[in-house]
C-alpha positions as CSV (number, residue, x, y, z in Angstrom):
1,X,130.4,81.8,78.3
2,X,131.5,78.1,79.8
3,X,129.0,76.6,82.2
4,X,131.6,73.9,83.6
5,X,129.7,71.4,86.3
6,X,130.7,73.5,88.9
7,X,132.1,71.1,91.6
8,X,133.7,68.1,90.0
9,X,136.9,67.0,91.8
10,X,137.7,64.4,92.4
11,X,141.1,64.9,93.7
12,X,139.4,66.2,97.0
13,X,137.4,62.8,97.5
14,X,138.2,61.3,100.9
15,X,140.2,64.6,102.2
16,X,139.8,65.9,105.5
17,X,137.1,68.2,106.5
18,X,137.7,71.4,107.8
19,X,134.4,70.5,110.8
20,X,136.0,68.6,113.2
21,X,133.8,64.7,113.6
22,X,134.0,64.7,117.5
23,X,131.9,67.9,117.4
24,X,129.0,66.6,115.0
25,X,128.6,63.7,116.6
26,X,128.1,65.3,120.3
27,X,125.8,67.9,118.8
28,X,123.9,65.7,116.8
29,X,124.4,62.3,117.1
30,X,121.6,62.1,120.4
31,X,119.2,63.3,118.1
32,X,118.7,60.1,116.1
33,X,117.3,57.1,118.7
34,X,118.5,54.8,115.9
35,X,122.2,55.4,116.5
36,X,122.1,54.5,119.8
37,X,122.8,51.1,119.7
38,X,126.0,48.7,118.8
39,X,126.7,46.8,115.5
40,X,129.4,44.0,115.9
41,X,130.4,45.4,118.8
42,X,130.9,48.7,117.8
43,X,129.0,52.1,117.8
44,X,126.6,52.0,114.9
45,X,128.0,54.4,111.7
46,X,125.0,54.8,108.9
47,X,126.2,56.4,105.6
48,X,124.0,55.5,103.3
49,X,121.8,58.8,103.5
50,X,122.1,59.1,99.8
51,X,119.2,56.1,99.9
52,X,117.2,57.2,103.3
53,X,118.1,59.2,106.0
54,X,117.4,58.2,109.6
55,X,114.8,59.9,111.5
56,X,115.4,62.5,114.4
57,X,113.7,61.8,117.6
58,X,111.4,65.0,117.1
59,X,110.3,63.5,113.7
60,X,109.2,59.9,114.9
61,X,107.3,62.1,118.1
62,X,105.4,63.6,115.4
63,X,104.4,60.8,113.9
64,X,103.4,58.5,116.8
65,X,101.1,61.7,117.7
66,X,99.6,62.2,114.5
67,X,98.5,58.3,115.1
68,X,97.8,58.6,118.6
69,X,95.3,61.8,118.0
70,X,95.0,62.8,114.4
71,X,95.0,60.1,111.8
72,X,91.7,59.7,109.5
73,X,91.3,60.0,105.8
74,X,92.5,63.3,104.3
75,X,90.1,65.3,101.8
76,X,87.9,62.2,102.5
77,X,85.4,63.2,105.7
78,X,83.6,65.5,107.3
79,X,84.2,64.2,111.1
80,X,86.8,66.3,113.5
81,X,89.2,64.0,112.9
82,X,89.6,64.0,109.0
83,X,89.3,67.8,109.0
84,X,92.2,68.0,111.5
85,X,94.5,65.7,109.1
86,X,93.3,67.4,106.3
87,X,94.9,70.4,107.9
88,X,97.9,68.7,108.8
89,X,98.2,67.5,105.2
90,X,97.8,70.8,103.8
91,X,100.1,72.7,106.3
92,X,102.8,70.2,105.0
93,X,102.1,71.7,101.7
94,X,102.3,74.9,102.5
95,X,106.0,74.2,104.1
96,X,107.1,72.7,101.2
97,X,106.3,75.8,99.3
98,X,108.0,78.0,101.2
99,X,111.4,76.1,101.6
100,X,111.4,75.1,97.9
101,X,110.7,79.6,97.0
102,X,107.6,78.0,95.5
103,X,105.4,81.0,94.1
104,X,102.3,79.3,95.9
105,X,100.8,76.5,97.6
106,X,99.0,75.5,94.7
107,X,101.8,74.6,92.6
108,X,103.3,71.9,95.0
109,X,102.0,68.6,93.8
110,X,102.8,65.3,96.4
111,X,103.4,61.9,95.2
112,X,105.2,58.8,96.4
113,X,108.5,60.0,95.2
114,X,110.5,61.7,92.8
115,X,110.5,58.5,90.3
116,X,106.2,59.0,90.2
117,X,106.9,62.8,90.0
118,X,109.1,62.8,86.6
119,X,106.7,59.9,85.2
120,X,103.6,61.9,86.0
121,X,105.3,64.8,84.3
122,X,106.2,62.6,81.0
123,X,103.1,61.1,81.0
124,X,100.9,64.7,81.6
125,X,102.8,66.7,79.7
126,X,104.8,64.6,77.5
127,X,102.1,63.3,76.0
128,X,100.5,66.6,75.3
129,X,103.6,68.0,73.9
130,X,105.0,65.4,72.0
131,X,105.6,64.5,69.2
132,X,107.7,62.7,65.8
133,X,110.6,65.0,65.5
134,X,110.6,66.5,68.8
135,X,113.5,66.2,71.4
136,X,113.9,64.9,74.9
137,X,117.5,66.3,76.0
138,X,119.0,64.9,79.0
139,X,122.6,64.1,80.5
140,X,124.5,60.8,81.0
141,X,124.6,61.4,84.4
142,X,120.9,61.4,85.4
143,X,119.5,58.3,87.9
144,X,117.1,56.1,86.3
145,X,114.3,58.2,87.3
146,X,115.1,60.5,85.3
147,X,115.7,58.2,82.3
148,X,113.2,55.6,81.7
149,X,110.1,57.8,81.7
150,X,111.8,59.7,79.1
151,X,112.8,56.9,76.8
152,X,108.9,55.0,77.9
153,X,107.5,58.5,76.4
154,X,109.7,59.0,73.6
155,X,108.4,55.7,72.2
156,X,105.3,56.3,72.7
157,X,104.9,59.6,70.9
158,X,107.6,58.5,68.3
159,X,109.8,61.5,70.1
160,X,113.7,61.1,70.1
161,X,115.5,61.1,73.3
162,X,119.0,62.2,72.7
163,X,121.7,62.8,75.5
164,X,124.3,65.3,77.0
165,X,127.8,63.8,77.2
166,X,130.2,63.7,80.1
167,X,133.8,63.9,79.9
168,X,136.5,62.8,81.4
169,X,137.6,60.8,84.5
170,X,135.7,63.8,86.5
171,X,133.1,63.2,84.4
172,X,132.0,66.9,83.7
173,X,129.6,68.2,80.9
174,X,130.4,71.0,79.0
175,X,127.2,73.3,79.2
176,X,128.8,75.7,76.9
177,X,127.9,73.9,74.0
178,X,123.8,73.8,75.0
179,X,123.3,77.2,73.6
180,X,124.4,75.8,70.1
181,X,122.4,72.4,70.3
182,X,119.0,74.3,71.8
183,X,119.4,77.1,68.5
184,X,120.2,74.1,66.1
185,X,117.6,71.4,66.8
186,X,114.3,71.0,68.0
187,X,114.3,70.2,71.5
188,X,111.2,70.3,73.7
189,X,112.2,69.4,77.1
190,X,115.6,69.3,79.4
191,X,115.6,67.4,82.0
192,X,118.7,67.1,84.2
193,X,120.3,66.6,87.7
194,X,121.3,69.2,89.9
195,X,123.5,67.4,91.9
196,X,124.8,63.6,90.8
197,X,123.8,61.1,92.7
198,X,126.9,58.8,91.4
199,X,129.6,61.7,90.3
200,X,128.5,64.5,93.4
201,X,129.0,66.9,90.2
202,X,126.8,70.0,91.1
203,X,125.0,71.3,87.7
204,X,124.8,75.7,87.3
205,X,120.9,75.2,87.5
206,X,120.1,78.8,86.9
207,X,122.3,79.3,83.9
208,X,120.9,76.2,82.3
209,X,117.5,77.1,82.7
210,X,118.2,80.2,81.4
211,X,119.5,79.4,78.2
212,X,116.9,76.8,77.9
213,X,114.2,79.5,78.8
214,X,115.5,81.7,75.8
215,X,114.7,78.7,73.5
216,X,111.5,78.2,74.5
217,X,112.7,74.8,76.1
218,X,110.7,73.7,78.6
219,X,113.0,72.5,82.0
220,X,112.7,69.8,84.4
221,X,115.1,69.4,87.3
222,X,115.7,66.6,89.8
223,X,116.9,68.0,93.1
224,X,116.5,64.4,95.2
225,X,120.0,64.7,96.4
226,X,120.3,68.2,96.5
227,X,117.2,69.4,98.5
228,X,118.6,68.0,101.5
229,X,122.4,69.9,101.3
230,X,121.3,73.3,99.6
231,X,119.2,76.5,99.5
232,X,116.4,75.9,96.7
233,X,114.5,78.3,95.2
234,X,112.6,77.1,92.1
235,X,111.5,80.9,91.8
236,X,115.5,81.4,91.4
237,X,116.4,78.7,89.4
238,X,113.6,79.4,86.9
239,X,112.4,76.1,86.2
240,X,109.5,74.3,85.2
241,X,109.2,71.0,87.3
242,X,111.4,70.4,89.8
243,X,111.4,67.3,92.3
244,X,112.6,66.2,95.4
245,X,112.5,63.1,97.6
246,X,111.7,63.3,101.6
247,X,114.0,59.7,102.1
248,X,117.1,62.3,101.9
249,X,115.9,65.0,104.2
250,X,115.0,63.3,107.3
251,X,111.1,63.1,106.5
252,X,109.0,60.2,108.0
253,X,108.9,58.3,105.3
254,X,110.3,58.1,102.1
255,X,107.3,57.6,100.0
256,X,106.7,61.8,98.9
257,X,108.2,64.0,96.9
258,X,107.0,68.0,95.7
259,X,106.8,68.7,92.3
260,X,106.4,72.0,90.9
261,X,104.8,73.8,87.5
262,X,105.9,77.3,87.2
């Protein structure tokens, strides 16, 4: 069965959308304080979401009340107010299990973003799991994050990181041929994009982690563009780490980013 990436093209790049721009920006436009305000004269435009989003106005308000009434040390005191953000912090963590499918709580882990998440996974696990001989399989497509942890680990355990091409001017990977390459060699852990930061190509995430699943190959995905534009469910996807970055999803800062162990 062909597993094309299954939204590569880029013939449809700069056409018009079917959501007419006048609407979104009367709807939602007033929600950002940021945007209200003139560069060169103009109204100010921001596209570069795929780095950081802006914040609504009912984010910041959160934020200057958790430091107005709330902020101590979390997991830290015993005092009212440590005990109220320790709540706070773990709330968050139960919300980020529920709109990632997460089976529980328990399995979301926070760090400063989805760079530290795959580099605590390659460190963790990778060095438990490593060895001479063993495989790191990941595409040509994947951000840095998810590339330099793997090569730092697979010199360090003497590991060999090998890669899955893309093809074409679209720049699409043929996930066909993974069944064949997981049966004939000995790969350990794929790690992969969902959705490209550079190529928008959107990667069959279930299918993968399927076939991968029948090898006994341990999955990693990195869903830090696509948290923020698409239903998750790492239940669904069947994965085994999965991370994602706040900066794209309108969270207060940028600096956090679940990751999750099946």
């Amino acid at each position: 069965m062909s597993l094309p990436c299954s939204s590569c093209n880029p013939g449809r790049a700069g056409g018009r959308s079917d959501v007419a721009i006048d609407f979104l920006a009367h709807n939602y436009r007033a929600d950002f304080p940021i945007l209200d305000q003139k560069v060169n004269g103009f109204p100010l435009v921001y596209l570069d979401n795929a780095a950081s989003t802006q914040h609504p106005a009912c984010v910041i308000d959160k934020i200057a009340r958790y430091y107005r009434e709330d902020h101590a040390n979390v997991h830290r005191g015993i005092h009212a107010l440590s005990a109220r953000a320790t709540k706070l912090y773990e709330d968050a963590r139960i919300v980020c299990a529920q709109f990632l499918g997460a089976a529980s709580n328990e399995s979301i882990i926070f760090t400063r973003g989805t760079t530290e998440g795959i580099n605590l996974v390659a460190s963790s696990w990778g060095s438990a799991h490593l060895g001479p001989g063993d495989i790191i399989l990941i595409t040509e497509m994947e951000h840095h994050a998810n590339l330099i942890p793997w090569q730092m680990i697979a010199r360090r355990t003497g590991a060999s990181l090998q890669y899955i091409p893309i093809h074409g001017d679209e720049g699409t990977i043929d996930w066909s041929t993974l069944e064949g390459r997981l049966k004939e060699n000995p790969v350990r852990l794929l790690a992969f994009t969902h959705i490209s930061n550079s190529l928008g190509c959107i990667n069959p995430v279930r299918q993968i982690c399927d076939t991968a699943r029948r090898h006994g190959v341990v999955t990693l995905v990195d869903a830090a563009q696509s948290a923020g534009h698409a239903p998750i469910s790492v239940q669904e996807r069947g994965c085994d780490f999965s991370g994602i970055l706040g900066a794209q999803m309108l969270r207060p800062d940028r600096n956090w980013s679940p990751l999750r162990q099946a």
